[in-house]
N, CA, C, O and CB atoms as a CASP TS submission, in Angstrom:
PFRMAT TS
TARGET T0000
AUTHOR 0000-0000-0000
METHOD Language model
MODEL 1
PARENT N/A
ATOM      1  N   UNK     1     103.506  71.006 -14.534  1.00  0.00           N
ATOM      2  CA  UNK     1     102.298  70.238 -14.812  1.00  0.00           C
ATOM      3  C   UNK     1     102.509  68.735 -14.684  1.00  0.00           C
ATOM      4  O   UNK     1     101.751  68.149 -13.911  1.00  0.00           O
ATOM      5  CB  UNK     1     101.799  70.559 -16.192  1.00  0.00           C
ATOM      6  N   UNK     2     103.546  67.940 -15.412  1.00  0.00           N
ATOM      7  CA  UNK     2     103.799  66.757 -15.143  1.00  0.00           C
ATOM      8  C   UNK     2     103.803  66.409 -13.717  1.00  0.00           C
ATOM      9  O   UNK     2     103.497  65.261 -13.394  1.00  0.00           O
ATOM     10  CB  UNK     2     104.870  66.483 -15.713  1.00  0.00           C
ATOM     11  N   UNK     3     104.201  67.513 -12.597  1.00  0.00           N
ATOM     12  CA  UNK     3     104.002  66.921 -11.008  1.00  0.00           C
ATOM     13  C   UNK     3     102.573  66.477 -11.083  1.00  0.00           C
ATOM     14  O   UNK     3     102.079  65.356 -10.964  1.00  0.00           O
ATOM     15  CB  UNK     3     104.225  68.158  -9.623  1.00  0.00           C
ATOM     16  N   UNK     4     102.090  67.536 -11.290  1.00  0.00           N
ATOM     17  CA  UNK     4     100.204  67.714 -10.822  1.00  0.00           C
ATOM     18  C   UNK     4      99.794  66.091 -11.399  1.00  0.00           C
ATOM     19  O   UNK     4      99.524  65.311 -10.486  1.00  0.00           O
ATOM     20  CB  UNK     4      98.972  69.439 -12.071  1.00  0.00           C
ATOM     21  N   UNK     5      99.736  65.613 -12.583  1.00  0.00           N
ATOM     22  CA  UNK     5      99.800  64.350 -12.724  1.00  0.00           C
ATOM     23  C   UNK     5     100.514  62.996 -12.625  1.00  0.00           C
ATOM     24  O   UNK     5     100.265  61.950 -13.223  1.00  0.00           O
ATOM     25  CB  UNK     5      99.635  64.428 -13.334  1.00  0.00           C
ATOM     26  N   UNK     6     101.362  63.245 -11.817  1.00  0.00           N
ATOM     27  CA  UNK     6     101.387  62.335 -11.003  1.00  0.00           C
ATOM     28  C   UNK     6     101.390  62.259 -10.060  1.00  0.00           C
ATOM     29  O   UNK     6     101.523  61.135  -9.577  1.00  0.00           O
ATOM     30  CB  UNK     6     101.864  61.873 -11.049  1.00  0.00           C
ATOM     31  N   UNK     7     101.278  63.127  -9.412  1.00  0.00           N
ATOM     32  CA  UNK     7     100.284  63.510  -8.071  1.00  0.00           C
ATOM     33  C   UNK     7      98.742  62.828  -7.997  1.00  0.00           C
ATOM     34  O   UNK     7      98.190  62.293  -7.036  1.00  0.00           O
ATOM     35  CB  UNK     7     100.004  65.260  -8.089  1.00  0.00           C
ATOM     36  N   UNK     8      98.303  63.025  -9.227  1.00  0.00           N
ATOM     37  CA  UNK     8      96.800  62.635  -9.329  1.00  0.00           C
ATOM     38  C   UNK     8      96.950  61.169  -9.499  1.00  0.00           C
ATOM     39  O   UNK     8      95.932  60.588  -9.123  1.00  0.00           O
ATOM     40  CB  UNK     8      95.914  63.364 -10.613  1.00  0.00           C
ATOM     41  N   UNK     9      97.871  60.381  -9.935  1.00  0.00           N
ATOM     42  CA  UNK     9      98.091  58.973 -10.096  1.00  0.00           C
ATOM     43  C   UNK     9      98.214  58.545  -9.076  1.00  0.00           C
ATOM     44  O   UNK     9      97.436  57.700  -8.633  1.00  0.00           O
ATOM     45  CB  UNK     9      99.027  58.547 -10.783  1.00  0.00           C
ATOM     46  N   UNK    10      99.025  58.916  -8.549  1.00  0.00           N
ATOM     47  CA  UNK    10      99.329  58.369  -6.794  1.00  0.00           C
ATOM     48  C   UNK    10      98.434  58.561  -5.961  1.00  0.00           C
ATOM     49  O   UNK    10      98.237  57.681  -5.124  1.00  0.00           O
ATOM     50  CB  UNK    10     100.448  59.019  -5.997  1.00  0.00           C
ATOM     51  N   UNK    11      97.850  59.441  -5.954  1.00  0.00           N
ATOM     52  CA  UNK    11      96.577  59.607  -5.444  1.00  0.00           C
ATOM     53  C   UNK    11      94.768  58.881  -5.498  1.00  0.00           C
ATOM     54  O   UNK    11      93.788  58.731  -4.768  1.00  0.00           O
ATOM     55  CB  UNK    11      96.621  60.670  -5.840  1.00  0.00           C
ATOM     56  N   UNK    12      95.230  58.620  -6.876  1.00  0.00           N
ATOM     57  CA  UNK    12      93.754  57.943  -7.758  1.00  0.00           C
ATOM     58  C   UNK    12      94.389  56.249  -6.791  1.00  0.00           C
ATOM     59  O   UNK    12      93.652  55.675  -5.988  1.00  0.00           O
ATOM     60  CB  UNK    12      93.826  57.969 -10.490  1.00  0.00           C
ATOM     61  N   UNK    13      95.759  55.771  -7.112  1.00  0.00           N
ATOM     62  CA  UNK    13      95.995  54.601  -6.963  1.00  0.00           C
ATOM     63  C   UNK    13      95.717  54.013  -4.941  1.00  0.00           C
ATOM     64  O   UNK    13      95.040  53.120  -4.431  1.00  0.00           O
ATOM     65  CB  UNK    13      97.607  54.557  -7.702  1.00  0.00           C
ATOM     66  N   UNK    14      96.572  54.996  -4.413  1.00  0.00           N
ATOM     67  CA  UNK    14      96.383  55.696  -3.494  1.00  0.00           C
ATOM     68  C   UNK    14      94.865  54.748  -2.709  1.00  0.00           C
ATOM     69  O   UNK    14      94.727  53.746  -2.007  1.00  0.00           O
ATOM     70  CB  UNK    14      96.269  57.333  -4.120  1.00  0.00           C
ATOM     71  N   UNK    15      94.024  55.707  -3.297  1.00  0.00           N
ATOM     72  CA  UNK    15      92.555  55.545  -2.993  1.00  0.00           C
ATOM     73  C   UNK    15      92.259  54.348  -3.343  1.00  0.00           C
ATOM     74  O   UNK    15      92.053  53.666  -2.339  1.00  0.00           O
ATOM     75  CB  UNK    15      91.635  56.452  -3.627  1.00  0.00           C
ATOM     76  N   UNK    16      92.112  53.623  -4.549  1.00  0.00           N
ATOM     77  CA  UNK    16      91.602  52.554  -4.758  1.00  0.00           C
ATOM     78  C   UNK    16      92.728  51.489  -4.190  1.00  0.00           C
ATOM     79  O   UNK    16      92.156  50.401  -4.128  1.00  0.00           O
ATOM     80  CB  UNK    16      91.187  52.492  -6.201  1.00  0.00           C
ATOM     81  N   UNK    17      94.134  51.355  -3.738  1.00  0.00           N
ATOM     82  CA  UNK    17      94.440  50.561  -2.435  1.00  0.00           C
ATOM     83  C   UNK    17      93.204  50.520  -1.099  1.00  0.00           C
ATOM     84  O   UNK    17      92.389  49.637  -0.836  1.00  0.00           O
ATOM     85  CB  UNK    17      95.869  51.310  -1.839  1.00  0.00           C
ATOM     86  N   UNK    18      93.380  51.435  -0.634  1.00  0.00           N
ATOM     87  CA  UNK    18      92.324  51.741   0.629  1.00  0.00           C
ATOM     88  C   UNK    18      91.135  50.997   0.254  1.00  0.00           C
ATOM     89  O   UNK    18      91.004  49.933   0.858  1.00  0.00           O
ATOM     90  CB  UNK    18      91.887  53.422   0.880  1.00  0.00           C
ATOM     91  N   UNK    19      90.170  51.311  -0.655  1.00  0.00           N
ATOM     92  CA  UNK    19      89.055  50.707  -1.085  1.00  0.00           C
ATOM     93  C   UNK    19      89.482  49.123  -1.315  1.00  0.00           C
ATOM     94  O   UNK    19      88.886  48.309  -0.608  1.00  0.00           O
ATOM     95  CB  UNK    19      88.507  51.476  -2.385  1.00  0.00           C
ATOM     96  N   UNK    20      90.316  48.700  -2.105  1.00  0.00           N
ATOM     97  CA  UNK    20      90.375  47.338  -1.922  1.00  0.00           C
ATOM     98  C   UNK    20      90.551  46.834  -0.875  1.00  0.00           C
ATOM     99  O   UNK    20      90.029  45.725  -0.757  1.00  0.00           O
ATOM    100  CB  UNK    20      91.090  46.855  -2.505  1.00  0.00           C
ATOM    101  N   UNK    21      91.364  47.396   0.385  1.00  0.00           N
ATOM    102  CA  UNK    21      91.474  46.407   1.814  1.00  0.00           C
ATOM    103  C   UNK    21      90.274  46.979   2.313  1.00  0.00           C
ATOM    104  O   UNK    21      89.414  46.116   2.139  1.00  0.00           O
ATOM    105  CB  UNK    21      92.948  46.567   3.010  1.00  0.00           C
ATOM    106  N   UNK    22      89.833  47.842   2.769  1.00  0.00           N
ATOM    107  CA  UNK    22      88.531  47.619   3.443  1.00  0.00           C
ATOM    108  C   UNK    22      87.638  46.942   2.508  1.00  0.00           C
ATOM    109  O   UNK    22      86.797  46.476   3.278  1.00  0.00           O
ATOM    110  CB  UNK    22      87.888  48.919   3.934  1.00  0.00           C
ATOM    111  N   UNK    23      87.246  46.548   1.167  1.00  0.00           N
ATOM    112  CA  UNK    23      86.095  45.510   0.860  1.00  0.00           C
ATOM    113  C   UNK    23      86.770  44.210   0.984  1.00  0.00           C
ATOM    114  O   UNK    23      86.077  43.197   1.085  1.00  0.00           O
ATOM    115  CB  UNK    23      85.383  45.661  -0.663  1.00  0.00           C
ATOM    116  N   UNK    24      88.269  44.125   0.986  1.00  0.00           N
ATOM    117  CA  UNK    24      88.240  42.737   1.712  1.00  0.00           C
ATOM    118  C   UNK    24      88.268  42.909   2.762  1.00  0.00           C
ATOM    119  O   UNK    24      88.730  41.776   2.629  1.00  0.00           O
ATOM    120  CB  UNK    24      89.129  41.825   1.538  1.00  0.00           C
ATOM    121  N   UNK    25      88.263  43.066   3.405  1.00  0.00           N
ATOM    122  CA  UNK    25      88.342  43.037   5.310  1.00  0.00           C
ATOM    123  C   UNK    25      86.797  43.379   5.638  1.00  0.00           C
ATOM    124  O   UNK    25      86.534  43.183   6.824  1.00  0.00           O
ATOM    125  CB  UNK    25      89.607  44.567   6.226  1.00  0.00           C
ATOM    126  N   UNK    26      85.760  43.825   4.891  1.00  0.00           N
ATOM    127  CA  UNK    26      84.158  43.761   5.169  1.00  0.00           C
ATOM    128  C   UNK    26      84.451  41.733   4.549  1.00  0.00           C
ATOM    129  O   UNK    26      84.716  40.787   5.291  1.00  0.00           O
ATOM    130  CB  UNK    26      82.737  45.354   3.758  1.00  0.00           C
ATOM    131  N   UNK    27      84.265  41.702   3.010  1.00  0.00           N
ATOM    132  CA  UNK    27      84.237  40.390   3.016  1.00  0.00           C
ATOM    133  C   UNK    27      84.804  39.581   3.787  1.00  0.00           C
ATOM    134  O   UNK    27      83.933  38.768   4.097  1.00  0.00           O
ATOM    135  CB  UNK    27      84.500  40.068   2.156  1.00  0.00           C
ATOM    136  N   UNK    28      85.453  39.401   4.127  1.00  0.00           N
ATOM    137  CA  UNK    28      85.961  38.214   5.168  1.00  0.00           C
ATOM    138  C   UNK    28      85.457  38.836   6.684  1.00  0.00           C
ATOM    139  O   UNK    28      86.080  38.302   7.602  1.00  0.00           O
ATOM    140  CB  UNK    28      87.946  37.957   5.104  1.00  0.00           C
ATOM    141  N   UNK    29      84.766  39.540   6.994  1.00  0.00           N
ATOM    142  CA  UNK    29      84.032  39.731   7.928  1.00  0.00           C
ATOM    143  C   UNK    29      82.618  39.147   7.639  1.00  0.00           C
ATOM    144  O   UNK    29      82.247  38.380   8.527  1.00  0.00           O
ATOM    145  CB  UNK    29      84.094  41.049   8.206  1.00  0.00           C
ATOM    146  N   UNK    30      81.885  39.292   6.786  1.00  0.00           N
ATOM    147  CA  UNK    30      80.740  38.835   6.255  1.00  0.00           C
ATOM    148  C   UNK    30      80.948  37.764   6.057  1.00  0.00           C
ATOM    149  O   UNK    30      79.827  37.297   5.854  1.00  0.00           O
ATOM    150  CB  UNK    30      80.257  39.350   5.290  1.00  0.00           C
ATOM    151  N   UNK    31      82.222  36.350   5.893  1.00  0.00           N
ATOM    152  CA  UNK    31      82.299  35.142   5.770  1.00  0.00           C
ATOM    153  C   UNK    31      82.094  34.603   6.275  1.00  0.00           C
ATOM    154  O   UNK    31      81.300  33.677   6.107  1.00  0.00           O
ATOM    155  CB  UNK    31      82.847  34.754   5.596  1.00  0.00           C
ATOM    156  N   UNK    32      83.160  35.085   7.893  1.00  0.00           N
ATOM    157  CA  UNK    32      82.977  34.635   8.818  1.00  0.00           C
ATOM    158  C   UNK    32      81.942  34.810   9.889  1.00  0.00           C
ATOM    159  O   UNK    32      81.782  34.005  10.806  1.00  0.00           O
ATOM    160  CB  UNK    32      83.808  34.728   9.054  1.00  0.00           C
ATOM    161  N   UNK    33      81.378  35.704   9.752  1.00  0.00           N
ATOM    162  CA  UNK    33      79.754  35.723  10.395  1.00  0.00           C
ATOM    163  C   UNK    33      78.865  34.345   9.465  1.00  0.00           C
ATOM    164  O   UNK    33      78.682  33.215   9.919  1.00  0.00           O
ATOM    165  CB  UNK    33      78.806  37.690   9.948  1.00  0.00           C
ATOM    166  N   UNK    34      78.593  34.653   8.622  1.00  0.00           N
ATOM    167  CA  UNK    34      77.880  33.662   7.635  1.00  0.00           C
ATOM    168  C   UNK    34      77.901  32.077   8.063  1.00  0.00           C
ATOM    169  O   UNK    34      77.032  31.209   8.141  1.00  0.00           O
ATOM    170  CB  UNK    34      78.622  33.791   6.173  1.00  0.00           C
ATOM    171  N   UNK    35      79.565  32.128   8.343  1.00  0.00           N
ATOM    172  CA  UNK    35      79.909  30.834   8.876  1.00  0.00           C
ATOM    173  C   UNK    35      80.192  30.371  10.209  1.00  0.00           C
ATOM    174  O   UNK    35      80.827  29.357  10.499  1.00  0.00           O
ATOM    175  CB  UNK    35      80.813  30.528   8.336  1.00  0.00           C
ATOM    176  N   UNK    36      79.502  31.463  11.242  1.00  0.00           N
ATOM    177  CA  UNK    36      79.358  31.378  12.310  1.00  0.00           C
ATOM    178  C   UNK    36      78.122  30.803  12.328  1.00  0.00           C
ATOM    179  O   UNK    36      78.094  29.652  12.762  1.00  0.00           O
ATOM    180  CB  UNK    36      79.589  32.407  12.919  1.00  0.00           C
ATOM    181  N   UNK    37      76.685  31.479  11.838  1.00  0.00           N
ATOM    182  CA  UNK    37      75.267  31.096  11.802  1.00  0.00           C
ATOM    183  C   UNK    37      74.841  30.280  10.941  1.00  0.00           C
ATOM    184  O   UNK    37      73.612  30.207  10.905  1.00  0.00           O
ATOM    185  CB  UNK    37      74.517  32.022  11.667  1.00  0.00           C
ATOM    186  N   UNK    38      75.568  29.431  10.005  1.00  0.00           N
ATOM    187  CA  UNK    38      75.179  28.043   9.592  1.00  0.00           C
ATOM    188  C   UNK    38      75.469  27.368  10.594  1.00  0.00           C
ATOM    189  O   UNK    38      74.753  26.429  10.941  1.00  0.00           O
ATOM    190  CB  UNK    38      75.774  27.463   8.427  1.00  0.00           C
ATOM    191  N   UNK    39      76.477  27.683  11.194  1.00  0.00           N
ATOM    192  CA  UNK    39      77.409  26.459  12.427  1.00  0.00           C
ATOM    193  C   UNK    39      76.112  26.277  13.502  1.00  0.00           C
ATOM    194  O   UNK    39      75.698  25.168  13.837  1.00  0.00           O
ATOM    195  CB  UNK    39      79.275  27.377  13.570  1.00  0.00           C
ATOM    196  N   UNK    40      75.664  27.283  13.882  1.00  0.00           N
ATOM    197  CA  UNK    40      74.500  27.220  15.238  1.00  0.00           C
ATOM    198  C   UNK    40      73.567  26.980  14.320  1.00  0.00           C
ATOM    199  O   UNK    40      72.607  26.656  15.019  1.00  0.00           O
ATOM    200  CB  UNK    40      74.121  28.673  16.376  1.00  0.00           C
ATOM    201  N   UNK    41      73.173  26.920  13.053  1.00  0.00           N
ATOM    202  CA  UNK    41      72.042  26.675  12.701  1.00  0.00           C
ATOM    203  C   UNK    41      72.159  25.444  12.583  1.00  0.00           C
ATOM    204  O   UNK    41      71.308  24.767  13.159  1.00  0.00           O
ATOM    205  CB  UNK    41      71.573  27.303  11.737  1.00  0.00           C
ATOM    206  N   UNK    42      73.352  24.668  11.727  1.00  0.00           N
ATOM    207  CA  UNK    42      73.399  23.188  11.892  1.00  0.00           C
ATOM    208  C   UNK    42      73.032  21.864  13.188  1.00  0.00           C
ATOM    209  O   UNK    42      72.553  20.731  13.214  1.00  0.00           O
ATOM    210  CB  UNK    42      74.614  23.133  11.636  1.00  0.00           C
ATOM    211  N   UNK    43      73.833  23.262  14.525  1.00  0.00           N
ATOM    212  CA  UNK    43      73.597  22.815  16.068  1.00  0.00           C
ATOM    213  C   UNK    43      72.587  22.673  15.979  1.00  0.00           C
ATOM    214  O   UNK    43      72.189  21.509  15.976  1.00  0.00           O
ATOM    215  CB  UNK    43      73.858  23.557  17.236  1.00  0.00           C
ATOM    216  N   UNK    44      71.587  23.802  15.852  1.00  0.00           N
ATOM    217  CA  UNK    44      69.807  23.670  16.153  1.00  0.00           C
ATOM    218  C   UNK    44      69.410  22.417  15.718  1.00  0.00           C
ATOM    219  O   UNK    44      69.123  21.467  16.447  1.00  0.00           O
ATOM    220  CB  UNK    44      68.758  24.793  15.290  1.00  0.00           C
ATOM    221  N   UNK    45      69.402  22.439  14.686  1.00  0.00           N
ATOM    222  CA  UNK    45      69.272  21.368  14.186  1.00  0.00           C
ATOM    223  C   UNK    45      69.343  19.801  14.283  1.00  0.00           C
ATOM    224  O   UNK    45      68.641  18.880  13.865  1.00  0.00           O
ATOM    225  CB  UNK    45      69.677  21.619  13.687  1.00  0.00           C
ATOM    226  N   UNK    46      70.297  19.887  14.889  1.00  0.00           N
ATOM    227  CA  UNK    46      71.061  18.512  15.196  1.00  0.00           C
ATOM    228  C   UNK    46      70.148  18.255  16.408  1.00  0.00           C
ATOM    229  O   UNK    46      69.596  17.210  16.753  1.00  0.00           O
ATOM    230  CB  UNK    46      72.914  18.573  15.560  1.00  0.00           C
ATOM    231  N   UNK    47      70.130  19.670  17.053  1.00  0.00           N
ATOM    232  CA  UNK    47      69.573  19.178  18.578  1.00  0.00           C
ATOM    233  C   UNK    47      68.086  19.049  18.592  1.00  0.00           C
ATOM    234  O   UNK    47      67.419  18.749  19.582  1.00  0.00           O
ATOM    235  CB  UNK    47      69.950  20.285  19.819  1.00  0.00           C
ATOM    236  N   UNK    48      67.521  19.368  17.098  1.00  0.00           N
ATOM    237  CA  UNK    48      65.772  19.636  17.507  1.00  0.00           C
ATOM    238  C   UNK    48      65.992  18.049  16.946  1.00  0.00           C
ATOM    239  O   UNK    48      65.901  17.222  17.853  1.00  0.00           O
ATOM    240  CB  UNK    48      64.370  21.166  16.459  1.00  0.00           C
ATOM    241  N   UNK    49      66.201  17.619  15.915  1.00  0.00           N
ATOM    242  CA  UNK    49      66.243  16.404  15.926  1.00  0.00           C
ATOM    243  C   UNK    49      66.784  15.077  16.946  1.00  0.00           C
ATOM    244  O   UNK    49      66.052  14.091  16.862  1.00  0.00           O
ATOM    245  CB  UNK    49      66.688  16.453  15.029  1.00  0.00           C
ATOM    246  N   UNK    50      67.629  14.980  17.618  1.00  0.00           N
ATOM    247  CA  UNK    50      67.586  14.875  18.590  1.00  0.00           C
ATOM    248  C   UNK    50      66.417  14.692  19.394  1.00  0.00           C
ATOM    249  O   UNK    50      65.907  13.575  19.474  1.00  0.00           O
ATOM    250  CB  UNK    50      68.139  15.556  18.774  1.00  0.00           C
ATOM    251  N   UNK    51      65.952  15.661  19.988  1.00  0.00           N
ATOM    252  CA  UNK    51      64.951  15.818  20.870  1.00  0.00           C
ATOM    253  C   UNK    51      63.712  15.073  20.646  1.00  0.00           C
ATOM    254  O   UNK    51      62.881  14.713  21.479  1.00  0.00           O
ATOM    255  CB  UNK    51      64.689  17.077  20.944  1.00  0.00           C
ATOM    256  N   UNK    52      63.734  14.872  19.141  1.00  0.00           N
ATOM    257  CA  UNK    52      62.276  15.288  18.590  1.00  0.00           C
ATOM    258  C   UNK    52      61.862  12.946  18.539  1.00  0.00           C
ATOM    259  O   UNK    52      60.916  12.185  18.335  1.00  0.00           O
ATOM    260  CB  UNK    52      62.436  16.702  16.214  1.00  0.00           C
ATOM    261  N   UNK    53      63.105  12.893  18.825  1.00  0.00           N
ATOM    262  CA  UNK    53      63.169  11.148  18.819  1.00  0.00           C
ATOM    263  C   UNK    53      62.210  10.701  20.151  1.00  0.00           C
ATOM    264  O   UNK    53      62.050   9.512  20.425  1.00  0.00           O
ATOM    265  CB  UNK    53      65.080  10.445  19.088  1.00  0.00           C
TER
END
Protein backbone atom coordinates (compact mmCIF):
# COMPACT_ATOMS: atom_id res chain seq x y z
CA UNK A 1 0.00 0.00 0.00
CA UNK A 2 2.68 2.56 0.86
CA UNK A 3 3.82 2.06 -3.09
CA UNK A 4 0.21 2.90 -4.27
CA UNK A 5 0.78 6.25 -2.37
CA UNK A 6 3.44 7.31 -3.54
CA UNK A 7 2.71 6.51 -6.71
CA UNK A 8 -0.28 8.83 -6.33
CA UNK A 9 2.18 11.67 -5.09
CA UNK A 10 4.34 11.49 -7.94
CA UNK A 11 1.75 11.42 -10.00
CA UNK A 12 -0.60 14.25 -8.40
CA UNK A 13 2.94 16.30 -8.45
CA UNK A 14 3.69 14.93 -11.75
CA UNK A 15 0.53 16.62 -13.20
CA UNK A 16 0.50 19.84 -11.59
CA UNK A 17 4.39 20.33 -13.03
CA UNK A 18 2.81 19.93 -16.58
CA UNK A 19 -0.04 22.34 -15.70
CA UNK A 20 2.31 24.90 -14.40
CA UNK A 21 4.58 25.05 -17.69
CA UNK A 22 1.91 25.07 -20.06
CA UNK A 23 0.01 28.16 -18.08
CA UNK A 24 3.26 29.73 -18.23
CA UNK A 25 4.12 29.19 -21.70
CA UNK A 26 0.12 30.27 -22.65
CA UNK A 27 1.06 33.44 -20.39
CA UNK A 28 4.00 34.56 -21.94
CA UNK A 29 2.37 33.80 -25.16
CA UNK A 30 -0.55 36.09 -24.33
CA UNK A 31 2.23 38.83 -23.30
CA UNK A 32 3.79 38.81 -26.05
CA UNK A 33 0.91 39.06 -28.44
CA UNK A 34 -0.56 41.88 -26.15
CA UNK A 35 2.70 43.53 -26.70
CA UNK A 36 2.85 43.04 -30.19
CA UNK A 37 -0.74 45.02 -30.71
CA UNK A 38 -0.09 47.97 -28.46
CA UNK A 39 3.22 48.31 -30.56
CA UNK A 40 1.06 48.64 -34.05
CA UNK A 41 -1.49 50.32 -32.19
CA UNK A 42 0.94 52.97 -30.90
CA UNK A 43 2.31 52.96 -34.87
CA UNK A 44 -1.34 53.75 -35.95
CA UNK A 45 -1.34 56.19 -34.08
CA UNK A 46 1.66 57.97 -34.47
CA UNK A 47 0.93 57.77 -38.14
CA UNK A 48 -2.85 58.99 -38.09
CA UNK A 49 -1.49 61.84 -36.29
CA UNK A 50 0.98 62.50 -38.45
CA UNK A 51 -1.15 62.59 -41.37
CA UNK A 52 -3.83 64.32 -39.81
CA UNK A 53 -1.27 67.69 -39.62
Amino acid sequence: MPDAALLEILLGFGGFLIFYIWQRRSLARDIRAREERERLERENRAQSSEEAR
